[in-house]
N, C-alpha and C positions, 0 to 999 in steps of 0.2 A: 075883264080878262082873267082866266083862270092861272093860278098860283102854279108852275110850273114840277114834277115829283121830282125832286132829288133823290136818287137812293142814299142809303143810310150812311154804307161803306164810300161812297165819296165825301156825302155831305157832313162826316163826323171823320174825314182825314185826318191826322194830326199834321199841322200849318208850323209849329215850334216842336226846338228839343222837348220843353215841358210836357207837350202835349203827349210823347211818345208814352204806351205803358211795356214796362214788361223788357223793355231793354237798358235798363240802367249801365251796365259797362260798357256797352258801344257809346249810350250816350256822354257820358264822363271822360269818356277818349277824346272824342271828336271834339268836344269844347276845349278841350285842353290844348290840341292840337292848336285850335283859332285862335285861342288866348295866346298859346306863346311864339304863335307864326310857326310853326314845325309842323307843313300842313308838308304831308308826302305826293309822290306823284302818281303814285293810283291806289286806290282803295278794293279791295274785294269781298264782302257780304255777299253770304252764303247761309242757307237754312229753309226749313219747309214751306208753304206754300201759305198766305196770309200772316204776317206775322210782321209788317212793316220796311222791306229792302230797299223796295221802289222808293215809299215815301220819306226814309231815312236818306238815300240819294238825293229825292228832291229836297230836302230841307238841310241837308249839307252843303247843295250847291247855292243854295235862296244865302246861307248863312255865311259864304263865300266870297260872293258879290251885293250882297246888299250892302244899298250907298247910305241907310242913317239904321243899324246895327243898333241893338239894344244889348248890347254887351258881346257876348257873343250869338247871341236869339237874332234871327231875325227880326226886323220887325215886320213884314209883313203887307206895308202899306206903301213902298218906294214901288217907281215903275219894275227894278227888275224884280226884284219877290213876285209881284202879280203878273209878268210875263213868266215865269221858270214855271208861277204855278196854275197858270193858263195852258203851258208847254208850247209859245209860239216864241220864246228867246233864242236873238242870235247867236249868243254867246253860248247856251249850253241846249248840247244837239242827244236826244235820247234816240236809242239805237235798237229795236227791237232784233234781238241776235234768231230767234224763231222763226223768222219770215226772212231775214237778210242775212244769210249765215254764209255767202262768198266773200272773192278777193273782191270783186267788184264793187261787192255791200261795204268794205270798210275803204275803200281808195279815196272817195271823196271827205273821208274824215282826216286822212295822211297827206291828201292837197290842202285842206282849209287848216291845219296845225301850222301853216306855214304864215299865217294871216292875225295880227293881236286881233284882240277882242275889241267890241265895239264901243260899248260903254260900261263897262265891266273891268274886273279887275283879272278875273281870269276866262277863259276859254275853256269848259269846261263837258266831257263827254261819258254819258251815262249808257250802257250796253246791259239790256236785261235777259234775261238769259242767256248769259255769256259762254256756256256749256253749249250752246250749239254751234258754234261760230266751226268751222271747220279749220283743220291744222293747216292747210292753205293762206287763210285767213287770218290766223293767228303769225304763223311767219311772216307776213308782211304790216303784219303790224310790232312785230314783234320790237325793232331798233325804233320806231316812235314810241314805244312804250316803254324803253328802256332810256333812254337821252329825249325825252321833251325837252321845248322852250320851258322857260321859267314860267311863263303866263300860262300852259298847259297841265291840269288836270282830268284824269280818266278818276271813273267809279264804275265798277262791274258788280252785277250781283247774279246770283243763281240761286237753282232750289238743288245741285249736285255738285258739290266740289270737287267730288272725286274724278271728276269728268273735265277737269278744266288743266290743262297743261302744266306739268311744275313747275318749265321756265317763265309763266307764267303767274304763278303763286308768287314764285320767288321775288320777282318784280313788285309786290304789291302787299299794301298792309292787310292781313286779311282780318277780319270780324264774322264769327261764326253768332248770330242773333239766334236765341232758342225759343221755344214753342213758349207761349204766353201762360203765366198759371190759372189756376179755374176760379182763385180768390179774385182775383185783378180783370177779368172778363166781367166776372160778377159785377163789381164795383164800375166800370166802366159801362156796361148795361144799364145800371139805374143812374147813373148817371145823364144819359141819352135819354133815357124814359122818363125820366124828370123833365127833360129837356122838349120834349115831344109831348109831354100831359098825359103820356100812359100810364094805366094803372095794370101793373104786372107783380104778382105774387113773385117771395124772393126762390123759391123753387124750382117756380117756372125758369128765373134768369139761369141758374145751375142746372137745368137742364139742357138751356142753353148754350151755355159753355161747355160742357160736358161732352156735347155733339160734337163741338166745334173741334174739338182735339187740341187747342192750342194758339187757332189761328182764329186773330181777331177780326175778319174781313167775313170769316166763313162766318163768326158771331152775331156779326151785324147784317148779314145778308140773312140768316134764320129769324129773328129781331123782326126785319123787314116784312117777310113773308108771312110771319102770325099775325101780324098788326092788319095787312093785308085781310088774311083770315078771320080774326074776330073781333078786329077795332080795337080801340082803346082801351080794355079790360083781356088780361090775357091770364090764366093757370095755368097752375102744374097741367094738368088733365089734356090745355090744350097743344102744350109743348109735347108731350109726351106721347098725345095722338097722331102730331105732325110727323115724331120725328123717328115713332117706333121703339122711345129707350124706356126703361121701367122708373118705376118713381123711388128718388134715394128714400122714401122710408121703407118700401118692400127690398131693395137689395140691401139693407141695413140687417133689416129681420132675418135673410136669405146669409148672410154672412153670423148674422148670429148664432144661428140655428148649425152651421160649420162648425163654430165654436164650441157647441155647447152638443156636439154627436146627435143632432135629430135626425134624424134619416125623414121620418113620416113627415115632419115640419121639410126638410129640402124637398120629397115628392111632390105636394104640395103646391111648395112655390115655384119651382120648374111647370108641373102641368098648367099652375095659373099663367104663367108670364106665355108659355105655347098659346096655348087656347086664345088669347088676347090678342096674338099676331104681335109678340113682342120680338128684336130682334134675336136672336138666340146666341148669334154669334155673337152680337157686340157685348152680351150680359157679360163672355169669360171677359172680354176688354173691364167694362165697370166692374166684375171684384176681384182681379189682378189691381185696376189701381186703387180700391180699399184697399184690400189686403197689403199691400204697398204702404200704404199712407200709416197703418196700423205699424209697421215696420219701422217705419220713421220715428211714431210718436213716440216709442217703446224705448227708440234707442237715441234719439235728439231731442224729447220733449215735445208739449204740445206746445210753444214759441218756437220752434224750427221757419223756417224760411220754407227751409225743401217738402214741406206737410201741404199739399194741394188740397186744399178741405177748406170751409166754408168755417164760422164758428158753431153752428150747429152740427155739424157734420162729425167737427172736434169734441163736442161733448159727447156724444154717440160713441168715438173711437177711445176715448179716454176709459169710459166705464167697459168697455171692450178689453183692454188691455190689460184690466186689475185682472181678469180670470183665465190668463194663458199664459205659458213661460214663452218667451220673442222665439226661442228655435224650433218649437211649434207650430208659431205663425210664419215663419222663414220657410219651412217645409213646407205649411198648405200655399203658401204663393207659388213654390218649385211645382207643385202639382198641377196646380189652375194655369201654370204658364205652358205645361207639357200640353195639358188639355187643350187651350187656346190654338198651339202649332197643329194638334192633332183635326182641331177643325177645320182645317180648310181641304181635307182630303176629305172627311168622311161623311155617308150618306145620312145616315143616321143621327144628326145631330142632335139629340131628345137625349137620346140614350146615351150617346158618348156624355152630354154633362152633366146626367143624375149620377150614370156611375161612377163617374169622376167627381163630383162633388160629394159621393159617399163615402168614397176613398180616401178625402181631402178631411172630411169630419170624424174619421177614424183617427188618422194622424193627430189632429187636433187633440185626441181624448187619452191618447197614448203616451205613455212615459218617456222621454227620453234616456238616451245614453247621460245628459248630463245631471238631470233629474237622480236617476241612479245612484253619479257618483256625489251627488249633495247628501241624500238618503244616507249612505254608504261610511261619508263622513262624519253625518251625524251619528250614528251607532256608535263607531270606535268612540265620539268623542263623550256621549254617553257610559264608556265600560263596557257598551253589550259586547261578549264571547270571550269578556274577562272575566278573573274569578271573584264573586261577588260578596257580599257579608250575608248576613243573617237580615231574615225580612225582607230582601230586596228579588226582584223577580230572576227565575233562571233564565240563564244567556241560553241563547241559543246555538249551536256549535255546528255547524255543517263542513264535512271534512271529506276529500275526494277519494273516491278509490284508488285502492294503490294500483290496481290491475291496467289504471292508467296511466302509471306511473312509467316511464321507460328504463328500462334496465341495460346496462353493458354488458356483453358479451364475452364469458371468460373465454381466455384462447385454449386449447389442452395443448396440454405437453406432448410431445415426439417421444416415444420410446418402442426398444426390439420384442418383439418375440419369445415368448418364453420357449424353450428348448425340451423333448420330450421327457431326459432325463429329471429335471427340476419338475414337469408335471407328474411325475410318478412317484414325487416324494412324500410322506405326511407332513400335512398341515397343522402346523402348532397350534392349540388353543386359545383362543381369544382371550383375551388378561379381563375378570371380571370387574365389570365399575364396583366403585363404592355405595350404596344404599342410606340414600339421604333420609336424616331421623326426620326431618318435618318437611311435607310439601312446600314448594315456592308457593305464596299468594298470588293470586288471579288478577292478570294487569286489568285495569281498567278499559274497554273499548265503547270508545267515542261512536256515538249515536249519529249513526246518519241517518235524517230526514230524506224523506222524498219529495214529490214537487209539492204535491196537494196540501202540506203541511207546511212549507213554505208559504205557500197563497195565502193558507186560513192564519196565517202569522199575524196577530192584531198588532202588535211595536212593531214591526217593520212594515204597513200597511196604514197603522200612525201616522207613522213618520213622514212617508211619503205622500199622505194628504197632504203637507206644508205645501206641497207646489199644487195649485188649483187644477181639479181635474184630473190627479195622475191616479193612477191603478196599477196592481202586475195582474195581468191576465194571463202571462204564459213565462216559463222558464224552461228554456235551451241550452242543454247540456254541450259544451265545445269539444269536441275529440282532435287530440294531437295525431 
């Protein structure tokens, strides 16, 4: 008789808290909770779509009722764990709220709350998709979910909180479970492929996860599908042919080349990843979250928690980061993020993210406002446009026009009319000056530069070498 297929996502469910990846604060509660009896009477879990809700529900309630406990863990092996995790237990009734979302659908839950449990300690009711239930639905259940029996617990989960009634929320401990990171799929991945005698390149797992967005279910259903594919040996080459994403060492090179203002290196790799039928859109998604991660490491270190990178990924981004100031890489993210919104309108997708990724390597290469003012203080703190000694190089002295200077406005004086009499009189003589024996000396006036002599400025163009990459290519006069 042949060995029956399990899929992967059931057959690698997590059975224990231990088992869970990627949710450590819900799981730290929820034990806590069991440990000191201060279990509430209804829980609400909320977040995207794979990522554990259901299977934290069932293994809350297994950890509930189970009659030989291994602390708080289930253990697994008692009849009720293998009925909660069969889903034929009397004691905990799961509620699909997507298909049963009337009054109807919930009444026979508001009759049976009236009944203890059978061999169990609690009675316990799990509604998945709880966001659909209609407000009908919701108000008649509303006073059983607000005063249950003591033996009575509810678990609700959704993938839209925002959809789920406040009087509602309010009622109910809530745990918001976030999107898995790309290190912890990874690891989890060969874990499974260890486990299964696969030989899978660690690339390929990271491509893997990569696709997945977060969610561990979608990782292991993609997993499933290549094995399907190419058997027991899988690559980068074949994850990436599956799934349409570019291989992290070309969008490595694709972000470097941003960095570093290639234009001809981005054409390049944009026409290559086209031509290949690679996804176009998803690229802006992969270097939004480099350029992200690059963001992190700059400003948390490359031990951050929040760095979704791989360790190869991190050595890549570390040598990345020696050659840009962060508020340059801050900008080309603002850019690649406008880009990204901008693609779901436009036709032309080719075009919209060369020229936006020329845009984005321009920025990159460009000085900033703060760059500037480091530059700016280096000068003063150097003496330049003080007065210097002997042997030392002239300051440089750039001084504004006065003609842009603003001037107040004298008021004139009110006075009458001269009279014809007083015009017909003679005019006294002017009283002559006195005839200065030696001219005044000629004040000094201060040289003003123009731009072009700014630019060829080698000490101030020095200077500003200190921050990797910076140049002035241009100077804009401000008008009051």
């Amino acid at each position: 008789m042949e060995n029956k297929h399990i899929a992967l996502p059931l057959k690698y469910r997590p059975m224990t808290f231990e088992d869970v990846v990627g949710q450590e604060h819900v799981v730290k509660t929820l034990r806590n909770a069991i440990g000191s009896g201060r279990v509430a009477n209804a829980y609400l879990f909320i977040g995207p779509r794979g990522i554990g809700k259901t299977t934290m529900s069932r293994i809350f309630a297994k950890a509930l009722n189970c009659i030989n406990p291994k602390g708080v863990e289930p253990c697994g092996e008692c009849d009720n764990c293998r009925e909660i995790a069969a889903g034929n237990s009397l004691d905990v009734t799961e509620l699909d709220a997507a298909s049963h979302n009337k009054v109807e659908d919930v009444k026979p839950i508001i009759e049976s709350v009236q009944f203890k449990p059978t061999s169990s300690k609690y009675k316990i009711f799990i509604i998945d998709e709880c966001h659909m239930l209609s407000n009908a639905a919701w108000n008649a259940l509303l006073k059983t979910l607000e005063e249950p029996p003591e033996y009575v617990r509810f678990i609700f989960a959704t993938t839209e909180g925002d959809k789920v009634l406040a009087t509602i929320i309010s009622r109910c401990q809530r745990f918001d479970l976030r999107r898995i990171l790309t290190h912890d799929i990874v690891s989890r991945l060969k874990y499974i492929c260890e486990k299964e005698g696969i030989d899978a390149e660690e690339d390929a797992l990271l491509a893997i996860a990569r696709g997945a967005e977060g969610g561990m279910r979608d990782a292991l259903s993609s997993l499933d599908q290549l094995i399907s594919f190419k058997g027991n040996k899988i690559t980068e080459e074949d994850a990436l042919g599956v799934f349409g994403l570019v291989s992290r060492s070309a969008l490595e090179e694709l972000a470097g080349a941003i960095l570093k203002g290639d234009a001809a290196k981005i054409l390049e790799s944009v026409e290559m990843f086209d031509s290949a039928g690679k996804n176009m859109r998803r690229l802006a998604g992969e270097l939004l979250s480099h350029f992200r991660n690059l963001v992190v490491l700059q400003a948390l270190g490359a031990n951050s928690k929040s760095l979704e990178a791989t360790e190869d990924q991190i050595k890549v981004l570390s040598e990345q980061a020696k050659g840009v100031d962060p508020s340059r890489v801050f900008q080309v993210c603002d850019q690649i993020a406008q880009m990204e919104d901008k693609l779901r309108y436009v036709l032309s997708v080719r075009t919209l993210i060369e020229m936006s990724l020329i845009k984005a390597s321009k920025i990159a290469t460009t000085a900033t406002i703060e760059e500037l003012m480091r530059a700016v203080k280096k000068m003063k703190g150097q003496g330049i446009g003080q007065g210097q000694g002997q042997g030392e190089k002239p300051a440089v002295k750039i001084e504004a026009s006065k003609n842009l200077q603003e001037r107040p406005i004298k008021p004139v004086a009110s006075h009458s009319l001269p009279s014809l009499s007083e015009l017909s009189k003679p005019k006294a003589p002017a009283p002559s000056l006195p005839t200065p024996s030696t001219p005044p000396p000629p004040q000094p006036v201060a040289k003003t530069l123009d731009n072009r002599e700014i630019l060829d400025d080698k000490l101030l163009n020095d200077i500003l070498m200190d921050g990797p990459g910076a140049q002035v290519t241009d100077i804009r006069t401000k008008r009051r």
